[in-house]
C-alpha positions as CSV (number, residue, x, y, z in Angstrom):
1,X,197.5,50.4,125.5
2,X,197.1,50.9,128.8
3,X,194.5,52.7,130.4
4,X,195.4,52.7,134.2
5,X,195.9,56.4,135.4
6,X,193.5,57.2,133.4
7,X,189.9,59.3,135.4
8,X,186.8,58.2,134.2
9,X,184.9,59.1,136.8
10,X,183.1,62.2,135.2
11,X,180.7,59.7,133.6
12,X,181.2,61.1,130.4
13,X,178.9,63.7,130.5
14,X,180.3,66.5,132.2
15,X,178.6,65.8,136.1
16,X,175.4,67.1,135.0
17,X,172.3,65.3,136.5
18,X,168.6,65.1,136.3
19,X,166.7,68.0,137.6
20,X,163.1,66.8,136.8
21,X,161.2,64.0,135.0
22,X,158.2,64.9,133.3
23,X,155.2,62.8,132.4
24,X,151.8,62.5,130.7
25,X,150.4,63.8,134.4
26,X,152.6,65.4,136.7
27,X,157.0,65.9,137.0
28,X,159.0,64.1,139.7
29,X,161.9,66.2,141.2
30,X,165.2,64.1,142.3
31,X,165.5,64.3,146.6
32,X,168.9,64.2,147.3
33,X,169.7,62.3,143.8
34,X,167.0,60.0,143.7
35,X,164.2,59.1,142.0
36,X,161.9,56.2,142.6
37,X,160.2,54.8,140.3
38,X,157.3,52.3,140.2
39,X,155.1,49.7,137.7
40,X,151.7,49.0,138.4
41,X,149.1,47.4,136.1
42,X,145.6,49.7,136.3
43,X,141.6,49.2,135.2
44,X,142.4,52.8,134.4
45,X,141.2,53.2,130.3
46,X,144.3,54.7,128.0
47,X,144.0,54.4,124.0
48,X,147.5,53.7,124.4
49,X,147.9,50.7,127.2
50,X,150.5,52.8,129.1
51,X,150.5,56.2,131.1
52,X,153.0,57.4,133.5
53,X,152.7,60.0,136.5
54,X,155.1,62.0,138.8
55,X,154.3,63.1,141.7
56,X,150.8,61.9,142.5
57,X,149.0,59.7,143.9
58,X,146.3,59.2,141.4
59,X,145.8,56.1,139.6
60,X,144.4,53.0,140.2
61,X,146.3,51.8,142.3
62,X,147.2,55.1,143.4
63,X,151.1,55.9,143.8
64,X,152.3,57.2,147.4
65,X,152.5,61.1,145.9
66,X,156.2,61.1,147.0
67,X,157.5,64.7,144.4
68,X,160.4,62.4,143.6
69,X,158.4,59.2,142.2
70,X,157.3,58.5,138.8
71,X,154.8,55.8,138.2
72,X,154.6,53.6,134.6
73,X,151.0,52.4,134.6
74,X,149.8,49.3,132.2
75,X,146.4,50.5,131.5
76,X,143.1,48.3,130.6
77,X,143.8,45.7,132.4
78,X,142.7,43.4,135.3
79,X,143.3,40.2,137.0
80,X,142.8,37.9,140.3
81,X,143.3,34.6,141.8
82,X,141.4,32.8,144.1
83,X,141.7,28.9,145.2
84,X,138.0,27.1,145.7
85,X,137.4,23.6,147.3
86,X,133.9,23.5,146.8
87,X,130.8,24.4,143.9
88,X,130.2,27.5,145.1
89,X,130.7,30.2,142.5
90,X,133.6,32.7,143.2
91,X,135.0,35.8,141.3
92,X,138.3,35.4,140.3
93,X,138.5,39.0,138.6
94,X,136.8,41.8,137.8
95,X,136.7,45.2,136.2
96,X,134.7,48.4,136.3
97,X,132.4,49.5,133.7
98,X,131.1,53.0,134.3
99,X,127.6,53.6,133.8
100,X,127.7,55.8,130.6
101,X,126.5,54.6,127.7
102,X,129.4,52.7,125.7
103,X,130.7,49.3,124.8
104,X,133.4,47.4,126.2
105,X,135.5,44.4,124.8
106,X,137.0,42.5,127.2
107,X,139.4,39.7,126.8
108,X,140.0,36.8,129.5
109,X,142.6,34.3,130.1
110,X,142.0,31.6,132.6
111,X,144.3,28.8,134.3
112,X,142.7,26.3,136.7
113,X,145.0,24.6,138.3
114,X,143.6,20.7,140.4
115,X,146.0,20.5,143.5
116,X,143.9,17.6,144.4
117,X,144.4,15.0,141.4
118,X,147.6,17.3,139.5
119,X,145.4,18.4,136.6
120,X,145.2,21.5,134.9
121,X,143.3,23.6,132.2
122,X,142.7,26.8,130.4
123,X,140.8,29.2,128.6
124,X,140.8,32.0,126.6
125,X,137.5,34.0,126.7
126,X,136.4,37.1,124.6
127,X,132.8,39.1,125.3
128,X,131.5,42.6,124.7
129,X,129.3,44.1,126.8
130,X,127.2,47.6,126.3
131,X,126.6,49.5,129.4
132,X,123.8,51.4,129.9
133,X,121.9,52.3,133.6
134,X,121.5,48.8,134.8
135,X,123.1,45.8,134.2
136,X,125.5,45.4,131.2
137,X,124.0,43.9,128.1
138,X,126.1,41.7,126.4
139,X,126.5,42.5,123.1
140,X,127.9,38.7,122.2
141,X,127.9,35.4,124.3
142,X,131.4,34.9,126.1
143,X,133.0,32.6,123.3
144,X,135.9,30.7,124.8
145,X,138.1,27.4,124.1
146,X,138.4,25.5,127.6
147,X,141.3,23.5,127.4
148,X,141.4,20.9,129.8
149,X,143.4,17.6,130.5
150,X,141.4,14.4,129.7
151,X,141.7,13.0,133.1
152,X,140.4,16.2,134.8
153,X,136.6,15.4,135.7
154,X,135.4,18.9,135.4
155,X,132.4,19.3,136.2
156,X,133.0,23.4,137.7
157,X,132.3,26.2,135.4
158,X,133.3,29.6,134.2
159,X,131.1,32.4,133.9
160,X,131.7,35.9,132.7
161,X,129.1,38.4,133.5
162,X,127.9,42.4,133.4
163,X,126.7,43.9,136.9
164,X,125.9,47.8,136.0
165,X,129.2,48.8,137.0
166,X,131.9,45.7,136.9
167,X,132.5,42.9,134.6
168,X,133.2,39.5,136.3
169,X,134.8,36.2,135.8
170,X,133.0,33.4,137.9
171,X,134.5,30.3,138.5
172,X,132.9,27.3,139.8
173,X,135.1,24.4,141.6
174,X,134.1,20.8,142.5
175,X,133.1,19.8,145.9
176,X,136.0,18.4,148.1
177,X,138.8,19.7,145.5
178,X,141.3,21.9,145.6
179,X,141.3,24.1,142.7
180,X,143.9,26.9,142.4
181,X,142.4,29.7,139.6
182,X,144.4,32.3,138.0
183,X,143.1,35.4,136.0
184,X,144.4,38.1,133.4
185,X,142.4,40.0,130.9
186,X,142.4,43.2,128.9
187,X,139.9,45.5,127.5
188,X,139.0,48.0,125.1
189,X,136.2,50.8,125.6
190,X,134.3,53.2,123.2
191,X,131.5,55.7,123.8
């Protein structure tokens, strides 16, 4: 059967249209029909990995604070990049700690890439720290399975450290090589 002639154009559900959108901290309101909305990955600690906000600009990073945007926010996580060409040790990520007492679980992924000679390698790192005022303590040694290729000469290293208010990943390159270094990691916290 034919359906030319036929109006579809109510959309099916009578014309009616959002008024509001409501989240775990703050609503967005449409302007002029339209909402914006916005993803960011956040330090910020959430027992659930995700919160959203309307209408703010809290959060880390913070939204604009537009009363029409609504922000999704992956929570406990952090990540950098940095390219060395020398041994001088570098943070490639990091992530706050607050000062309270608690312990934090953090884990690291790590891809090292050798623009110089076309090699490569990885790691996957896990460490606990327990903050207190002052440095971190770590609560266990960063454990960690460097993958690398068997030609890379790899003579750098990766560090992962607690400062009294940031957890970092330090990476050290080889002299006269360019080394392009890529970091993501997560983390739980309990106090």
């Amino acid at each position: 059967m034919s359906q030319a002639g036929m109006n579809n154009s109510s959309g099916g559900g009578g014309g009616s249209s959002i008024t509001e959108i409501d989240t775990q901290l703050g609503n967005a309101t449409p302007i002029a029909g339209v909402i914006l909305l916005k993803g960011f990955d956040s330090t910020e600690d959430n027992a659930f990995g995700i919160t959203t906000k309307g209408n703010t600009n809290g959060g880390n990073p913070p939204g604009t604070g537009a009363s029409n945007e609504t922000d999704v926010y992956l929570t406990n996580r952090f990540h950098g990049s940095v390219t060395t060409s020398n041994a001088t040790p570098t943070i490639v990520a990091t992530c706050p700690m607050n000062i309270y007492p608690a312990v934090y679980q953090f884990i690291v992924y790590l891809c090292v890439y050798d623009a110089t000679n076309n090699l490569g390698g990885s790691s996957v790192s896990t460490v606990s720290f327990r903050t207190v005022v002052g440095p971190g303590i770590p609560v266990d040694l960063p454990s960690d399975d460097f993958i690398i290729e068997s030609d890379l000469a790899f003579t750098g290293s990766v560090s992962i450290s607690g400062t009294s208010t940031a957890m970092n990943v330090v990476v050290t390159g080889v002299a006269a090589t360019t080394m392009r270094w890529k970091c993501y990691g997560t983390y739980e916290v309990v106090s």
